[in-house]
C-alpha positions in Angstrom: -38.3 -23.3 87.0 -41.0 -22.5 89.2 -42.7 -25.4 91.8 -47.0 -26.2 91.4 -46.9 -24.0 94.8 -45.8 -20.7 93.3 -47.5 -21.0 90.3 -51.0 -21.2 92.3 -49.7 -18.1 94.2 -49.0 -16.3 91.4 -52.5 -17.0 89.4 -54.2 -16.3 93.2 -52.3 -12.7 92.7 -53.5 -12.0 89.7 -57.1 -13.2 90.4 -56.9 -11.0 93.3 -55.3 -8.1 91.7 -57.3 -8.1 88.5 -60.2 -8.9 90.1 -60.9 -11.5 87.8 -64.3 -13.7 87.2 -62.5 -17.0 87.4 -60.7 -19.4 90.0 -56.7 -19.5 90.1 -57.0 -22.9 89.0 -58.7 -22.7 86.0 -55.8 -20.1 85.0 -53.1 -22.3 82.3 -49.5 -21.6 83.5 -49.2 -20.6 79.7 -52.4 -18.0 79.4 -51.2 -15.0 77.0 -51.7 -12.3 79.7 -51.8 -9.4 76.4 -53.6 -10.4 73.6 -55.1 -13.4 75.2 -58.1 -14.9 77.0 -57.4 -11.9 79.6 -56.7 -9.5 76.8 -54.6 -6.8 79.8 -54.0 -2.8 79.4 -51.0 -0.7 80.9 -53.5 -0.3 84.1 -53.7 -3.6 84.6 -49.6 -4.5 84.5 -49.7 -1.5 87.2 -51.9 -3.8 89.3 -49.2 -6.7 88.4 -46.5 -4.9 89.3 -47.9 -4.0 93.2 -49.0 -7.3 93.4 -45.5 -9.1 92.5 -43.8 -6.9 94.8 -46.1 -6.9 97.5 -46.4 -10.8 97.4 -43.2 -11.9 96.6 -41.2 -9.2 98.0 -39.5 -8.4 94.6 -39.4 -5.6 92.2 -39.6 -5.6 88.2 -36.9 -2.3 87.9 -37.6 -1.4 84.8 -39.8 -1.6 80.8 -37.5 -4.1 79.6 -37.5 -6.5 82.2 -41.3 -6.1 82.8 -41.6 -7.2 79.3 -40.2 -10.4 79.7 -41.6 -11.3 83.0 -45.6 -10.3 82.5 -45.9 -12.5 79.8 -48.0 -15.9 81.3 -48.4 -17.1 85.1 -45.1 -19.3 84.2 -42.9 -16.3 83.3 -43.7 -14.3 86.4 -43.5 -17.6 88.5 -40.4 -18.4 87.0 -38.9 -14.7 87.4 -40.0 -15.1 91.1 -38.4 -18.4 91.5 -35.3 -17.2 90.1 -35.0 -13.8 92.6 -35.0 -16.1 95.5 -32.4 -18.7 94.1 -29.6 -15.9 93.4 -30.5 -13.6 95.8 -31.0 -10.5 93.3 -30.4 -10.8 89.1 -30.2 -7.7 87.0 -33.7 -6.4 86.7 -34.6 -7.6 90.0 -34.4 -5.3 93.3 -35.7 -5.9 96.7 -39.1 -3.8 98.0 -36.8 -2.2 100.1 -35.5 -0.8 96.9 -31.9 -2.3 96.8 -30.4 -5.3 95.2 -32.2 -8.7 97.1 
């Protein structure tokens, strides 16, 4: 499970990414990222997607496993969290573009 620390990093990502109207704080760890208050489109898990790798240094590989990780902040937190305590999971590849 993810710390407070990475949490706040990953709702500063998405502020930054989705350029959105509100502070990272005032994102719930639980917010429906589809079909919620943000209400996101494919171009916007795109924008994700850079953002996770680029801040966390970790790849969503493919559909599947973006499905189940761009869900709320706590799911891609939690994904995060989870890269750096094995070291690389299935589904999860380094930005170098090999297992972590």
């Amino acid at each position: 499970m993810a710390d407070a620390a990475l949490l706040l990093r990953v709702k500063q990502m998405l502020v930054r990414q989705l350029n959105l109207k509100k502070k990272p704080e005032d994102l719930s760890d639980e917010a429906a990222l589809f079909g919620g208050e943000l209400d996101l489109d494919s171009i916007d898990v795109l924008e994700i997607v850079v953002g996770i790798e680029k801040d966390f240094g970790v790849r969503i590989s493919d559909r599947a496993v973006g499905e189940k990780v761009i869900r709320t902040p706590r799911t891609i937190a939690d994904f995060v969290a989870n890269a750096d305590l094995v070291g690389g999971a299935p589904g999860i590849a380094s930005a170098a573009g090999g297992p972590a």
